[in-house]
N, C-alpha and C positions, 0 to 999 in steps of 0.2 A: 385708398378712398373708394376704388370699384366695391371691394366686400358691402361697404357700407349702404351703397346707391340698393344691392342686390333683394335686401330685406324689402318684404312688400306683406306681409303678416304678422305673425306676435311675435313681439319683441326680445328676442332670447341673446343670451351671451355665447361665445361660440362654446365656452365649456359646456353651455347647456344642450349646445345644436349637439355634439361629439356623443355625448349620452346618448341621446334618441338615435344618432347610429350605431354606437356599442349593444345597445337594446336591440338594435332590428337585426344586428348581424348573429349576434346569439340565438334568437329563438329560430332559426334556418339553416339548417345543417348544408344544405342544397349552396348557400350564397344568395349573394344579389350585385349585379351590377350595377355599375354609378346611377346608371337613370335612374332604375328602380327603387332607388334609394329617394333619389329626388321627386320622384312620383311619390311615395309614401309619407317623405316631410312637410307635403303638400296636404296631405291631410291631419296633420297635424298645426297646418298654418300657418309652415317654415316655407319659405320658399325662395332657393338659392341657386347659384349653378353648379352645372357637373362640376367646375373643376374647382370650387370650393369643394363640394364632394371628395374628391379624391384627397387634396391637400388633407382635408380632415383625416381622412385614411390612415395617410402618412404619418401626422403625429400620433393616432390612439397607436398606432403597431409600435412605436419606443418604448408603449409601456405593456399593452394589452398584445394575446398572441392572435396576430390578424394572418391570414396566408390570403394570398391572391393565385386565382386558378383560369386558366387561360380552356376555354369548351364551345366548338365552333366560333372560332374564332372573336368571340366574345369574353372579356374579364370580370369574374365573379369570385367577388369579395367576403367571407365567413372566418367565423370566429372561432380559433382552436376548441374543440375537445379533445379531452383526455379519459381515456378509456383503460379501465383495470380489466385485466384477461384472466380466464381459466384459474377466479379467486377463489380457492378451499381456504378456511381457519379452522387454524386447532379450537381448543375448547380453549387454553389459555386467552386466543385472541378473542374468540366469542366475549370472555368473561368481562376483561377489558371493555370492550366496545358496548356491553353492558352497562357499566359501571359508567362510560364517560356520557351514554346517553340520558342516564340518570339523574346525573352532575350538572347536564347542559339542561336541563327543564326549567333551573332555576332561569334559565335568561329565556325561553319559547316568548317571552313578550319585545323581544329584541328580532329584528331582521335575520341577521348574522347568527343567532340562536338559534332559531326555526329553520333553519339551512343546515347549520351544522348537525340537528337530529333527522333532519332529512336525508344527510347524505353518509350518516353512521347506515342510517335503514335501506338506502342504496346499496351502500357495499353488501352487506348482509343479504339482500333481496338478489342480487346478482353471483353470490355464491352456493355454492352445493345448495340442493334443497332441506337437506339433513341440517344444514347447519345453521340456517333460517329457523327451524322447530326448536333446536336449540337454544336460540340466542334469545328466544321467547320468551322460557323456559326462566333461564339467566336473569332476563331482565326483573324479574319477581324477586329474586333475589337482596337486590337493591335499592333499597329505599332511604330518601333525602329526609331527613328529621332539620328541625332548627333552621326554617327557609328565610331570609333576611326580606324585610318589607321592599325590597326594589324591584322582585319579581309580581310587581303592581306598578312600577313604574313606565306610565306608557312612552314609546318612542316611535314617533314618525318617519315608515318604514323609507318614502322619499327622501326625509331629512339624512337619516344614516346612510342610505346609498351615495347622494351626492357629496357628504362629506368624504367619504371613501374615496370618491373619485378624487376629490381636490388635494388630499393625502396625497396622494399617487402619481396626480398632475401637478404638483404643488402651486395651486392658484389660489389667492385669498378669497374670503368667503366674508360676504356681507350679512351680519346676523343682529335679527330681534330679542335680546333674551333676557328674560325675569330674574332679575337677581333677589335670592331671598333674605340676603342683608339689609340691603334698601327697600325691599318692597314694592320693586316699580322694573318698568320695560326699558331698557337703553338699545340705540342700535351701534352696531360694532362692527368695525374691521379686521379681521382675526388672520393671520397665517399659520393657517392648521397643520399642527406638526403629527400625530397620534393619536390612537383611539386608546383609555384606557377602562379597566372597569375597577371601581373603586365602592367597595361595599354591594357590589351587584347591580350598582349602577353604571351607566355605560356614560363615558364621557369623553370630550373630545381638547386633546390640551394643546396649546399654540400660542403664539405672540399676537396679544391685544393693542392692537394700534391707538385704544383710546384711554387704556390704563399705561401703556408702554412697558409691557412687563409680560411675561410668560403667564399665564392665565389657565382654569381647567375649567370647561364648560358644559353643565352637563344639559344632556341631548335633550331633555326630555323638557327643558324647561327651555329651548332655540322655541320661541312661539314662529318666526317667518327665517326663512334662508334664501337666499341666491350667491350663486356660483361667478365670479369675476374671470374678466380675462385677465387680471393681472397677476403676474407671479410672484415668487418671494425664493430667495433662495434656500436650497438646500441645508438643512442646519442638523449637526452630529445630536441624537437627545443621550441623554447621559443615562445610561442605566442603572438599576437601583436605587433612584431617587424616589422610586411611589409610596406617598405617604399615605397613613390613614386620611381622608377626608374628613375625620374629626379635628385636622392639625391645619386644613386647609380653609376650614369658617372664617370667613375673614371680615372682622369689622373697624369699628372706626379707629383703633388702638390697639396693640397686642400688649398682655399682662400678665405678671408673673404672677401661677397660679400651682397653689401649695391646699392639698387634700391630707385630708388624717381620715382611713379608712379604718376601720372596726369590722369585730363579728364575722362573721360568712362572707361579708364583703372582701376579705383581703386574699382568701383563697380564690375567688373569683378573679381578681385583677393578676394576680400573679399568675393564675392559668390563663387567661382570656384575654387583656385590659394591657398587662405591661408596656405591648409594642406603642400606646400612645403616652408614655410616659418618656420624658428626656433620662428622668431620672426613679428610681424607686428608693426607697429605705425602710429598712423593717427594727422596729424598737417596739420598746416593752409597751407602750401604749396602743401598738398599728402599724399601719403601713403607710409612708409618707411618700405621696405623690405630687413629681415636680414636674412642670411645663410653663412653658413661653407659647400663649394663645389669644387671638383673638376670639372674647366670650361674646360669641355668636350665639341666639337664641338653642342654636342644636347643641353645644354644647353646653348649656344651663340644664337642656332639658335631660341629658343623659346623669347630670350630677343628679337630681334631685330624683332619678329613678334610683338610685340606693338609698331613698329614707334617712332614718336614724343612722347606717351604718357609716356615714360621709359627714366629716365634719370640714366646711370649708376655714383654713385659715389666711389666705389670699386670695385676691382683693377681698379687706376689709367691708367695701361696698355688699358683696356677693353675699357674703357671712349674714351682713343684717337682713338682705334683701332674703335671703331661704328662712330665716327666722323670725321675719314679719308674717307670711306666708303660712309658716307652719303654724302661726298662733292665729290667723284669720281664721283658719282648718277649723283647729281646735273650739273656736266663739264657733260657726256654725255649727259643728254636731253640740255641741252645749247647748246652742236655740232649738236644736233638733228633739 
């Protein structure tokens, strides 16, 4: 109960208090001791005692690399760095390191994105100067064709950070988020297992306390978050499991849904398309495409991006509904 008397400003959870010391101990290579620590959350309108200070300490170092340094006789607290020495790259590595900063642009609208082509351009900036003009040179080389609309997807660069941490600390996370099924805001109790990126969206997958089921959440669509102190344990995630997020739409009923592709369209699914298919088959007519879905507005709208060449034969519903549609088309440009 003393923690609790100690608060005399805004009102934070201690996962939250823990961050603003991860923060402070990072950007000071030099350290800080407890006070100074408690000086500085004081201006942020935390106001605790040292020896919650330390306590806190003590659990980020289980996960985070904290060293404590003892300097006249005073203990000062900082955040591992790690530092790469006397780095030369061949041209192969250049080309590489090229190539994956290329790669990572699709996500620059991501936190974790802008880090990662930050600290490719790190390495490179801290070796041979030769090989900086080079990697320049390289990166021209390289260019992304066919960018997926997620590298528009915005994400809240506080949102992602704190979910990382509660990853890491494994603490459930209270979240506002717009589901685009329903159409509306629910608030949720989530025990965030992983980050994944799923079509070039970044997402966050865990068990939903109010659906009771493993759930994938994407970030960009958390409108408010905070950080719990409560935890959840530990849980094995099974790899290999990541589906298309075409297979993840999930609405009021999933249904067996049967496609007769034609034309151009069939070389496209068999290069492109197949993985969201349970099943394929190729006959004199097409190519017969089978799945078990919920027909979530995102996946009507991908049917009806191949035109003529899709013929839906399941649900019956589906069939009439793209054939009402196509013939509304049709009366307009006729009035036209």
């Amino acid at each position: 109960m003393q923690d609790e008397r100690e608060y005399q400003g805004k009102d934070v959870s201690v996962s939250q208090r823990q961050i603003y010391i991860l923060s402070l101990l990072s950007e000071n290579p030099k350290g800080y001791q407890a006070e100074e620590i408690r000086e500085r959350l004081k201006v942020w309108d935390i106001e605790v005692s040292r020896r919650t200070i330390t306590r806190d300490i003590d659990e980020l170092s289980l996960n985070y690399g904290i060293s404590e340094e003892e300097r006249g006789g005073r203990t000062y607290y900082f955040a591992d760095k790690y530092t790469l020495k006397n780095v030369n790259l061949t041209i192969e590595d250049l080309a590489s390191l090229a190539f994956a900063r290329e790669m990572l642009t699709e996500y620059i609208h991501l936190d974790i994105g802008r880090h990662a082509v930050s600290f490719i351009e790190k390495i490179v900036e801290h070796s041979d100067s030769l090989n900086g003009r080079q990697f320049e040179k390289l990166c021209g080389h390289f260019k992304k064709g066919n960018k997926r609309n997620g590298s528009g997807d915005y994400v809240d660069a506080g949102t992602e950070k704190m979910i990382q941490n509660a990853i890491d600390n494994r603490n459930k996370l209270e979240i506002e988020y717009y589901s685009f099924t329903s159409d509306e805001c629910t608030k949720r109790i989530i025990c965030p297992y992983r980050l994944l990126l799923i079509d070039s969206y970044l997402c966050v997958e865990g068990y939903c306390e109010l659906r009771r089921e493993v759930r994938r959440f994407r970030l960009s669509r958390i409108k408010e978050s905070r950080l719990l102190d409560d935890r959840f344990e530990q849980v094995e995630v099974r790899e290999g499991q990541e589906q298309d997020i075409f297979l993840e739409l999930r609405g009021k009923c999933v249904e067996e849904m049967e496609l007769l592709f034609t034309g151009d369209s069939i070389r496209y699914i068999k290069e492109y398309e197949a993985g969201r298919a349970r099943r394929i088959k190729e006959a004199e007519e097409g190519l017969y495409f089978y799945q078990k879905v919920a027909l979530a507005p995102d996946v009507i709208r991908w049917i009806r991006g191949f035109g003529p060449d899709v013929e839906v034969i399941k649900p019956v519903w589906l069939s009439k509904q793209l054939e009402d549609e196509a013939g509304k088309r049709i009366e307009k440009t006729q009035k036209k």
